[in-house]
DRENDO-1510 file (C-alpha; in Angstrom, 1 decimal, always signed):
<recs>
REC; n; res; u; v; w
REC; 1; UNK; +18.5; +18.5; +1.6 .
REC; 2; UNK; +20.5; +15.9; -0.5 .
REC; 3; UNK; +22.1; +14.5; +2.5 .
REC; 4; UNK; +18.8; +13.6; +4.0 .
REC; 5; UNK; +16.8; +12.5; +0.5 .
REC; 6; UNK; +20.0; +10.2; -0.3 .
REC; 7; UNK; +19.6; +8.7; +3.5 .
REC; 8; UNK; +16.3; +8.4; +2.6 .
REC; 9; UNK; +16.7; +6.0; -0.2 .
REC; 10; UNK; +19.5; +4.0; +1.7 .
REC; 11; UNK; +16.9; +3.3; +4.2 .
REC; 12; UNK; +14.4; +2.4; +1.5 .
REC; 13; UNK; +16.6; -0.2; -0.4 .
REC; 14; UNK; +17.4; -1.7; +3.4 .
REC; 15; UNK; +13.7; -2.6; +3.2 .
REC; 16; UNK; +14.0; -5.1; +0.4 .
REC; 17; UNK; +14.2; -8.1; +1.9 .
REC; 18; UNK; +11.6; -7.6; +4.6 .
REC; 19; UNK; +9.2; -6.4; +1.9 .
REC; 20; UNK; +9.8; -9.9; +0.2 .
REC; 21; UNK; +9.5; -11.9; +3.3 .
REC; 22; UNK; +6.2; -9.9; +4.5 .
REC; 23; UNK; +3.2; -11.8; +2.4 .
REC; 24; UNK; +4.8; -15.3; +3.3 .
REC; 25; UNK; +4.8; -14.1; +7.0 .
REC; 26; UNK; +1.7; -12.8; +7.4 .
REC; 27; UNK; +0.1; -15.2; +4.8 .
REC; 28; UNK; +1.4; -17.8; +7.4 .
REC; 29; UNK; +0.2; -16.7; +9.9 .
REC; 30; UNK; -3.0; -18.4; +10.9 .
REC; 31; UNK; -0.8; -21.6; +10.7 .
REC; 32; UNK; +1.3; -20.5; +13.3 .
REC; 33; UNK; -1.9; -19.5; +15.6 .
REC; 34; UNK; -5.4; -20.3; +16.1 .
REC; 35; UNK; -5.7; -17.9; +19.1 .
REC; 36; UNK; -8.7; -15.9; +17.3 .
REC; 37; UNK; -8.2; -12.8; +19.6 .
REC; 38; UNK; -4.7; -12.5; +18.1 .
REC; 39; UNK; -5.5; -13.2; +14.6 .
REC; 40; UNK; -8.3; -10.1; +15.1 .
REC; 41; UNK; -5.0; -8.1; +16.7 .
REC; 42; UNK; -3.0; -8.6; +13.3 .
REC; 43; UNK; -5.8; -7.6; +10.9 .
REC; 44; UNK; -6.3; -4.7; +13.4 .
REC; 45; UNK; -3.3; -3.6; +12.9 .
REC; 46; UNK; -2.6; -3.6; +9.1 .
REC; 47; UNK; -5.9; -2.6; +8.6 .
REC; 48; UNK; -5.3; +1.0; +10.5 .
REC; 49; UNK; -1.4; +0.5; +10.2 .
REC; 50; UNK; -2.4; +0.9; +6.6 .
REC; 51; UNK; -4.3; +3.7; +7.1 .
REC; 52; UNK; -1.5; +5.3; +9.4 .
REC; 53; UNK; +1.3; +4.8; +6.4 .
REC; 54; UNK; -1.3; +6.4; +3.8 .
REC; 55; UNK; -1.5; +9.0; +6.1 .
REC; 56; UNK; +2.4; +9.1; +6.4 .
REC; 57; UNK; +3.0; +9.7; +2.3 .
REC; 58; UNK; +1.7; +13.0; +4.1 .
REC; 59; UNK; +3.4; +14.0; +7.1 .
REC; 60; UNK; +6.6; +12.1; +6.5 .
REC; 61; UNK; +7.0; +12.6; +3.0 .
REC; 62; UNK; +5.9; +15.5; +1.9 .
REC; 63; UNK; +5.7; +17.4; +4.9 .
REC; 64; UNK; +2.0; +18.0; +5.1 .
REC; 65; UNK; -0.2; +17.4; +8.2 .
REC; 66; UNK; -3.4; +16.7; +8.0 .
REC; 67; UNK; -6.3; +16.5; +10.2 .
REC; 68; UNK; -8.9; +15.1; +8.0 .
REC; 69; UNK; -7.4; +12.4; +6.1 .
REC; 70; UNK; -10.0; +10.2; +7.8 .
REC; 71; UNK; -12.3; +11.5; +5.3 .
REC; 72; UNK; -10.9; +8.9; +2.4 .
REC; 73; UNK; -10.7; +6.4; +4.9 .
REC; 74; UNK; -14.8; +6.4; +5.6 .
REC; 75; UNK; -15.3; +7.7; +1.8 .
REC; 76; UNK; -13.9; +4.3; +0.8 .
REC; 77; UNK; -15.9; +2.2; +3.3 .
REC; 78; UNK; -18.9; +3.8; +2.5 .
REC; 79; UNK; -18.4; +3.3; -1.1 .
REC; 80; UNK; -17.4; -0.2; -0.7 .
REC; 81; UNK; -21.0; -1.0; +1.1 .
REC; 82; UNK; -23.0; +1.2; -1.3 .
REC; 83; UNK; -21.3; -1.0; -4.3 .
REC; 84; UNK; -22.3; -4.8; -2.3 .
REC; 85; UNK; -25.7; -3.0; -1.6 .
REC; 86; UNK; -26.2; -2.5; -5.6 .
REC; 87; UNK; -24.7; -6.4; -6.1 .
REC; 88; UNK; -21.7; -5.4; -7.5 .
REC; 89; UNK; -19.0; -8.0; -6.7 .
REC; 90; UNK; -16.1; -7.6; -3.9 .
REC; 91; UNK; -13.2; -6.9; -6.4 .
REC; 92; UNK; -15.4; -4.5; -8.5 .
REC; 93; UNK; -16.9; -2.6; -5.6 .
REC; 94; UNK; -13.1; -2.0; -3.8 .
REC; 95; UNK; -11.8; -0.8; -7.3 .
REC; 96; UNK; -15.1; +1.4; -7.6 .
REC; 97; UNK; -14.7; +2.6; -4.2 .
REC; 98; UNK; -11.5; +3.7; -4.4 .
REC; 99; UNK; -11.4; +5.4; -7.7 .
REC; 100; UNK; -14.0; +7.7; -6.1 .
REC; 101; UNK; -12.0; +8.4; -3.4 .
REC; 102; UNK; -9.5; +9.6; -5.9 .
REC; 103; UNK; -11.8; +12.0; -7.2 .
REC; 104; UNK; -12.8; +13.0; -4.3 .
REC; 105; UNK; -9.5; +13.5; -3.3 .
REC; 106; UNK; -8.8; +15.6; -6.6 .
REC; 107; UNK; -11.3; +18.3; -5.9 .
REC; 108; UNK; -10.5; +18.4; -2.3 .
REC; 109; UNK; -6.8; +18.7; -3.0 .
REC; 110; UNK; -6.9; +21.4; -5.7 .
REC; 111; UNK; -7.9; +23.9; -2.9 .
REC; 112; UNK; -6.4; +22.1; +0.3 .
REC; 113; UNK; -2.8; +22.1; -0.6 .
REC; 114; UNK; -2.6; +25.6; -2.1 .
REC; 115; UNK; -2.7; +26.6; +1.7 .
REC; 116; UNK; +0.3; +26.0; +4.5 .
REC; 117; UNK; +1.2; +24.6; +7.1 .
REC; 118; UNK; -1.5; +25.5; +10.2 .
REC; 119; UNK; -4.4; +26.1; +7.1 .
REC; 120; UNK; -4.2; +23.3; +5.6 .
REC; 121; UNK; -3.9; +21.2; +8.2 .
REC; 122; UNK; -6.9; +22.9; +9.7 .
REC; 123; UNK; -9.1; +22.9; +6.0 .
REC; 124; UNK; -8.9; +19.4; +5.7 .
REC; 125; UNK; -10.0; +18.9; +9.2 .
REC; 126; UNK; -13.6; +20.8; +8.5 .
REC; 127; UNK; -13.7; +19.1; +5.2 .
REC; 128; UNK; -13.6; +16.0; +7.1 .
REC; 129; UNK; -15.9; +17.1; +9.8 .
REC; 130; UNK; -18.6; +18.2; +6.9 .
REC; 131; UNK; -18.4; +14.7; +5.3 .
REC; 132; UNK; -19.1; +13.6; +9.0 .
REC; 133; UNK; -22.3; +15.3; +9.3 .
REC; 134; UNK; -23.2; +14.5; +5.1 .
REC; 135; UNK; -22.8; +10.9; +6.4 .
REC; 136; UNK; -25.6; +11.8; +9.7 .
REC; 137; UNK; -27.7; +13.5; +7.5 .
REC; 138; UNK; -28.5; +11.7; +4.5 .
REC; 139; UNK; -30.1; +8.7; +7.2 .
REC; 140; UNK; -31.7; +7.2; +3.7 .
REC; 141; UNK; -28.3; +6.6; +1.6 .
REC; 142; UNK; -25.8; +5.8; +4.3 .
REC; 143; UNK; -28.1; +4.6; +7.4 .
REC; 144; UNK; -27.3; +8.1; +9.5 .
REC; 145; UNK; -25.2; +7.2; +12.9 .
REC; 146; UNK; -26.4; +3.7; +12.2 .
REC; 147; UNK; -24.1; +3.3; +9.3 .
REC; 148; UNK; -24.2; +0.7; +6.5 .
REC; 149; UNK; -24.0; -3.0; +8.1 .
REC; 150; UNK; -25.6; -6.3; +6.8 .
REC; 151; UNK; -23.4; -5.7; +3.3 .
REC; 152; UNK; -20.4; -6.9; +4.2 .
REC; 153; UNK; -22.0; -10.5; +4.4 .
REC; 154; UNK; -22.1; -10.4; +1.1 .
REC; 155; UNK; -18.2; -10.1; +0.2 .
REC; 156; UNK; -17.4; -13.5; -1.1 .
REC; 157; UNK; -14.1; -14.4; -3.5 .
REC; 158; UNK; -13.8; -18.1; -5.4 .
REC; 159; UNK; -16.7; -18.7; -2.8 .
REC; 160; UNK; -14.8; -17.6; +0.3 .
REC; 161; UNK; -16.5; -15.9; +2.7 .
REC; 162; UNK; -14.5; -12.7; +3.6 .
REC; 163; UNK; -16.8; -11.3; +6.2 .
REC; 164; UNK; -15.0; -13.2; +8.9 .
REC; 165; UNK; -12.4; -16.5; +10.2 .
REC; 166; UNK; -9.0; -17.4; +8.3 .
REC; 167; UNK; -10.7; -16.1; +4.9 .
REC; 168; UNK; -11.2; -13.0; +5.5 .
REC; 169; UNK; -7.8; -12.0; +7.3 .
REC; 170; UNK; -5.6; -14.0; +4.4 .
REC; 171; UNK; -7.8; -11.2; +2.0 .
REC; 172; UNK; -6.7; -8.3; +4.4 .
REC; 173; UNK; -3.5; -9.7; +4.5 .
REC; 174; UNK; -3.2; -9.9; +0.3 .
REC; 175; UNK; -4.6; -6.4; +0.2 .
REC; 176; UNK; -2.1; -5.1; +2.9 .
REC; 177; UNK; +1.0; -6.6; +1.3 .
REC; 178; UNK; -0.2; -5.1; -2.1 .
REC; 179; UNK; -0.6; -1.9; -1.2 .
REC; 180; UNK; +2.6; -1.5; +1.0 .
REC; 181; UNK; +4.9; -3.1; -2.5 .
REC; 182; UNK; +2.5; -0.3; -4.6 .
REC; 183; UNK; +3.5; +2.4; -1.5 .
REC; 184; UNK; +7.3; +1.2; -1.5 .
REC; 185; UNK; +7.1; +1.8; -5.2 .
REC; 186; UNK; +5.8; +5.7; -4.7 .
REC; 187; UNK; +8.3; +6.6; -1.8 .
REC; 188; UNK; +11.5; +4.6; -4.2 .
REC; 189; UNK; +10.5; +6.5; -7.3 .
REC; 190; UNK; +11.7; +9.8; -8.8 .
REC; 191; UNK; +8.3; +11.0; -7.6 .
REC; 192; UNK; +8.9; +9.8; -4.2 .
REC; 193; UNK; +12.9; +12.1; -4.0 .
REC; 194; UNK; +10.6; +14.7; -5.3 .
REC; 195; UNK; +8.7; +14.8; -2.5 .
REC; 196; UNK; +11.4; +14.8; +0.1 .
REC; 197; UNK; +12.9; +17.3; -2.0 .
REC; 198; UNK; +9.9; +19.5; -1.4 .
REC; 199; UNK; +9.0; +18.3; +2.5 .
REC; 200; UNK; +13.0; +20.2; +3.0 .
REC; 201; UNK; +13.1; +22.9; +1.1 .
REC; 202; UNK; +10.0; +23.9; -0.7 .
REC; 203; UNK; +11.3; +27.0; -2.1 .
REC; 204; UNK; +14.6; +25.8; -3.6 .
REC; 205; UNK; +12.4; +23.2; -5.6 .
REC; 206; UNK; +10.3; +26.0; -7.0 .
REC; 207; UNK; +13.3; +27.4; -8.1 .
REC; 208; UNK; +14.9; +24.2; -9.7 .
REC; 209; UNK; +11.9; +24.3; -12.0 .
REC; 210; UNK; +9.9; +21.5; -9.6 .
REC; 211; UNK; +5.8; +22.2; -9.7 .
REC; 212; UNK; +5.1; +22.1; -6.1 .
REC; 213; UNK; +1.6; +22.3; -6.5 .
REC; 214; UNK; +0.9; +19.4; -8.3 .
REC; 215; UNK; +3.6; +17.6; -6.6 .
REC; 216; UNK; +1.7; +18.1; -3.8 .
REC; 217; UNK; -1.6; +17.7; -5.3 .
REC; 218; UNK; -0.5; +14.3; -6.5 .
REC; 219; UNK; +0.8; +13.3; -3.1 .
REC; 220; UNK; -2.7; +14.2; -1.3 .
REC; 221; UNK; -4.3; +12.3; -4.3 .
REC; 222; UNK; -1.9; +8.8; -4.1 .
REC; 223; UNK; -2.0; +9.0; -0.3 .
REC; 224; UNK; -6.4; +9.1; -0.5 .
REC; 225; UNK; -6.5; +5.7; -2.4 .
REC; 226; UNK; -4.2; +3.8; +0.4 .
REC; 227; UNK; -6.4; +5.3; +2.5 .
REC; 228; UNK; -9.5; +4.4; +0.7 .
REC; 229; UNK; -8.1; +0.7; +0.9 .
REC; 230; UNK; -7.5; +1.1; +4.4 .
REC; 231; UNK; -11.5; +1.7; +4.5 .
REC; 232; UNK; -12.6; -0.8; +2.4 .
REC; 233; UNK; -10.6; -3.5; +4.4 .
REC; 234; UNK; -12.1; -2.2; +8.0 .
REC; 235; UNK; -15.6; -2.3; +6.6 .
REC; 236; UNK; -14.6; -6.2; +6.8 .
REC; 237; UNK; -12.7; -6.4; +10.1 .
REC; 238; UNK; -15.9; -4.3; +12.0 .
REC; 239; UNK; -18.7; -5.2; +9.6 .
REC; 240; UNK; -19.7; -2.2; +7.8 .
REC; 241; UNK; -18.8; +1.6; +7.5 .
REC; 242; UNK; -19.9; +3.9; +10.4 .
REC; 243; UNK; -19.8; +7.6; +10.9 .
REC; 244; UNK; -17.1; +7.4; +13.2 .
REC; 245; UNK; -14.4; +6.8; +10.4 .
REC; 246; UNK; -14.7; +10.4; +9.0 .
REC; 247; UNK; -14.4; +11.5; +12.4 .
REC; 248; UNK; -11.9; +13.5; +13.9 .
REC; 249; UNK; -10.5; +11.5; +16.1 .
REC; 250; UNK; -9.9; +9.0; +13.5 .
REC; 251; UNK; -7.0; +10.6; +11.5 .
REC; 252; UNK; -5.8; +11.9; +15.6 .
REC; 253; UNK; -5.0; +8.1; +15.9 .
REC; 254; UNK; -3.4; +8.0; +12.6 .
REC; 255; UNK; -1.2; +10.5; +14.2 .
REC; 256; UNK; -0.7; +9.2; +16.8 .
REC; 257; UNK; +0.4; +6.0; +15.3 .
REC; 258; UNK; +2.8; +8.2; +13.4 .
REC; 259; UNK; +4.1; +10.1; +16.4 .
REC; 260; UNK; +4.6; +6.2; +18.2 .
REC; 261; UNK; +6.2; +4.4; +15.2 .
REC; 262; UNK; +8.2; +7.5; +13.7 .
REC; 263; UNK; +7.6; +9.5; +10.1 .
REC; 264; UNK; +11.3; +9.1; +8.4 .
REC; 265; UNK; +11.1; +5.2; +8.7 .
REC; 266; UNK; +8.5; +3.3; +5.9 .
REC; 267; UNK; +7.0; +0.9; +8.6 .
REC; 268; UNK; +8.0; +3.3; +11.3 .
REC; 269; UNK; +3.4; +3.9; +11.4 .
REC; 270; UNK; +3.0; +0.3; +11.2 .
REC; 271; UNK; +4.9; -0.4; +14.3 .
REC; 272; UNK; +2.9; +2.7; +15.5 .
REC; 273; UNK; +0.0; +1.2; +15.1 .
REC; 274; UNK; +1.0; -1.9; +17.3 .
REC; 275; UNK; +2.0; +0.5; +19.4 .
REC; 276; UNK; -1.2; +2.4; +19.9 .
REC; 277; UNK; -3.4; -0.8; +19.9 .
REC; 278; UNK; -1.6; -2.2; +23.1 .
REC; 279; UNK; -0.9; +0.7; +25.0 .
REC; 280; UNK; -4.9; +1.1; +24.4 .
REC; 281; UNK; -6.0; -1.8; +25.1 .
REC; 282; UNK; -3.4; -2.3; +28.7 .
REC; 283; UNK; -4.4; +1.8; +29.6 .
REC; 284; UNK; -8.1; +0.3; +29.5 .
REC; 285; UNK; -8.0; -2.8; +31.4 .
REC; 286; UNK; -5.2; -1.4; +33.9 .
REC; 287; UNK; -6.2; +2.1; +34.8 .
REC; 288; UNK; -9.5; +3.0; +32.0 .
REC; 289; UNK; -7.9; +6.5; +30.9 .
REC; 290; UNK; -6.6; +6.2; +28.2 .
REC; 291; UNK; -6.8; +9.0; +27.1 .
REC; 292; UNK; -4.8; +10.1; +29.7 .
REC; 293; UNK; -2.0; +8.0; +29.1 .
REC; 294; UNK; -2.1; +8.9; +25.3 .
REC; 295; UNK; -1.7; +12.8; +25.7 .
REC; 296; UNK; +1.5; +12.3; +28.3 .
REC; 297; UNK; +3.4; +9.6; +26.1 .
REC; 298; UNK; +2.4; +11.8; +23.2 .
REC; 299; UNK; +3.9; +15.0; +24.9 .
REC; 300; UNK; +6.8; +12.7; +25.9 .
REC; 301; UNK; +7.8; +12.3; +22.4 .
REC; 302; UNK; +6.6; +15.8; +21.3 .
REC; 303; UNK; +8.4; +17.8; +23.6 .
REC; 304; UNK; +11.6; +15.7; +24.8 .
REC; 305; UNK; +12.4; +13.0; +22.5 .
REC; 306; UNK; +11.0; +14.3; +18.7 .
REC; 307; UNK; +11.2; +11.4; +17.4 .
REC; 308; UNK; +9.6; +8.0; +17.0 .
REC; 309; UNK; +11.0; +4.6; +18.8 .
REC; 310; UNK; +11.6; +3.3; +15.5 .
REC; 311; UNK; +13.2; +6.3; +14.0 .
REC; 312; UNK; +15.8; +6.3; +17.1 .
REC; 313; UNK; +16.3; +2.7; +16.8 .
REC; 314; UNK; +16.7; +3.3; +13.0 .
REC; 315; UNK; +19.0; +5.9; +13.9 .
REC; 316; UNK; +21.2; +4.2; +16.7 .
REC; 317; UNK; +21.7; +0.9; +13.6 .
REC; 318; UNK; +22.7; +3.7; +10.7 .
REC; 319; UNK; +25.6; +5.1; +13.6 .
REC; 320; UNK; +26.6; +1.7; +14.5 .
REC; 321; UNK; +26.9; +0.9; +10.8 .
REC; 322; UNK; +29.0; +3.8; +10.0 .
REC; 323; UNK; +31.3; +3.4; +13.2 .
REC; 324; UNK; +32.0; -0.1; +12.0 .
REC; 325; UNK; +32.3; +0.9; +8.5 .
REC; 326; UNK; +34.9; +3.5; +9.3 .
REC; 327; UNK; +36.7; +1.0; +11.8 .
REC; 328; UNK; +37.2; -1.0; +9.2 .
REC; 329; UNK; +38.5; +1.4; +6.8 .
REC; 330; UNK; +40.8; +2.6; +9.3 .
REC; 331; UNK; +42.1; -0.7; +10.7 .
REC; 332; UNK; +44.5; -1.6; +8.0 .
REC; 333; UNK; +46.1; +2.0; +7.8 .
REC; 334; UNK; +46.7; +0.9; +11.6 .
REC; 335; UNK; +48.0; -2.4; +11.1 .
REC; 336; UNK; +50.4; -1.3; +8.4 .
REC; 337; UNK; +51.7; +2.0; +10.7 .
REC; 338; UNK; +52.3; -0.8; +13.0 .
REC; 339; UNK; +54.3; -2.8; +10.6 .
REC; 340; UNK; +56.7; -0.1; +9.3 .
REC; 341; UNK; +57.7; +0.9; +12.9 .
</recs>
């Protein structure tokens, strides 16, 4: 367990400097290209690359699946639109938003992770599902299988449109970069070995005093607000909040993006994402079965490889460090053998 926490937090600190490069990249980036269609594909993909490593404080973490953590992702949007509908302003309504979905994501929580493994994967799928069909129901508050649109219009900051163009990916981008430094934060703190410490060997950290419950109560709770972010920032990138974000199928492609990108790597989902977006979009234009395609590559990984691409490519460096690193310990020993002879 120590072993893999400690290698853990080596592979953290390794992300420093690409976490201090990353805003003035992606901040840069509509100077590099005024292609729109790939300006869209980056604010796709931290949008629900977001959402993927919100999802991964989870499964990768803390060693909880869930099924239904697209709940928090359409709780969020719908909160964000409900707060422009009332003329609250962009800031206030994303802050509103999401401290909802924390509370949501406390009551949910307090019975979700009492169960294991199989049950509460499967719980938080039909809470999911039942905020699905709250959302179709209640046609007057959130528009039915319409959804909320016309609102987002309405998102302005220092008089910037944020509905659409340059504006409203360098927000996304802000927002992104923000909540991956607050996420870095979590996963590099005492609270962030805790969980690892829990994802390998729940019952030793019962046992060394550690209470799992709200350990785990607080990582469903911390890992709903990314997600709520994640919500708020696709209600700008497809114009509202829809019923389809609490559907299942939404936290399946979170998975997915996991699966692709890797759990034991930070922006191993990120990459996932990429991933998923343009084996989508070149399954669809080349053969249109995507889902198809998805479900073999998926059993691929499952069933023969286990792993991510970025977690073996995080992998393969790590050996190739420590072969050189004990090369060069050894190499002297060699050359001074070599001497004395």
């Amino acid at each position: 367990m120590m072993t893999t926490t400690s290698s853990s937090s080596a592979s953290a600190s390794r992300l420093q400097p690409a976490l201090h490069l990353l805003p003035l990249l992606l901040l840069a980036v509509p100077w590099f290209t005024t292609a729109g269609g790939m300006l869209d594909l980056i604010t796709f993909v931290l949008v629900y690359g977001l959402f993927a490593m919100s999802l991964n404080l989870l499964v990768g973490y803390t060693g909880l699946v869930s099924f239904g953590h697209a709940m928090f992702f359409a709780f969020g949007a719908y909160g964000f639109c409900l707060a422009l509908q009332a003329g609250w302003g962009t800031l206030p309504a994303l802050l509103a938003a999401v401290s909802a979905t924390g509370l949501l994501a406390c009551l949910v929580g307090a019975v979700c992770v009492r169960l294991h493994e199989t049950h509460f994967s499967f719980i938080t799928l039909a809470m999911a599902m039942l905020l699905y069909n709250m959302i179709e129901i209640w046609a007057p508050l959130t528009g039915g299988d319409q959804g909320l649109t016309g609102m987002v219009r309405q998102a302005t900051l220092f008089g910037a449109n944020l509905s659409a163009g340059v504006a409203r990916y360098q927000f996304i981008a802000a927002v992104f970069c923000a909540s991956v430094f607050a996420m870095y934060a979590v996963v590099c703190s005492s609270f962030g070995t805790t969980l690892r410490m829990v994802r390998d060997n729940e019952p030793r950290c019962g046992y060394l005093g550690v209470n799992v419950y709200l350990t785990k109560l607080a990582a469903f709770v911390v890992s709903a607000l990314f997600a709520a972010v994640a919500g708020v920032l696709a209600t700008l990138l497809v114009s509202g909040a829809y019923p389809t974000m609490a559907f299942w199928s939404t936290s399946g492609d979170a998975i997915f993006a996991i699966l692709l990108g890797g759990s034991r790597v930070f922006y191993g989902p990120l990459a996932g994402a990429l991933l998923l977006r343009l084996l989508t979009d070149g399954t669809v234009r080349y053969t249109g079965n995507t889902s198809l395609v998805l479900g073999v590559l998926i059993l691929a990984i499952v069933l023969l490889v286990r792993k991510g691409p970025v977690d073996l490519l995080a992998e393969r460096w790590q050996a190739r460090k420590a072969r050189r690193s004990a090369h060069s310990r050894h190499a002297p020993s060699a050359v001074v053998l070599k001497e004395a002879s």
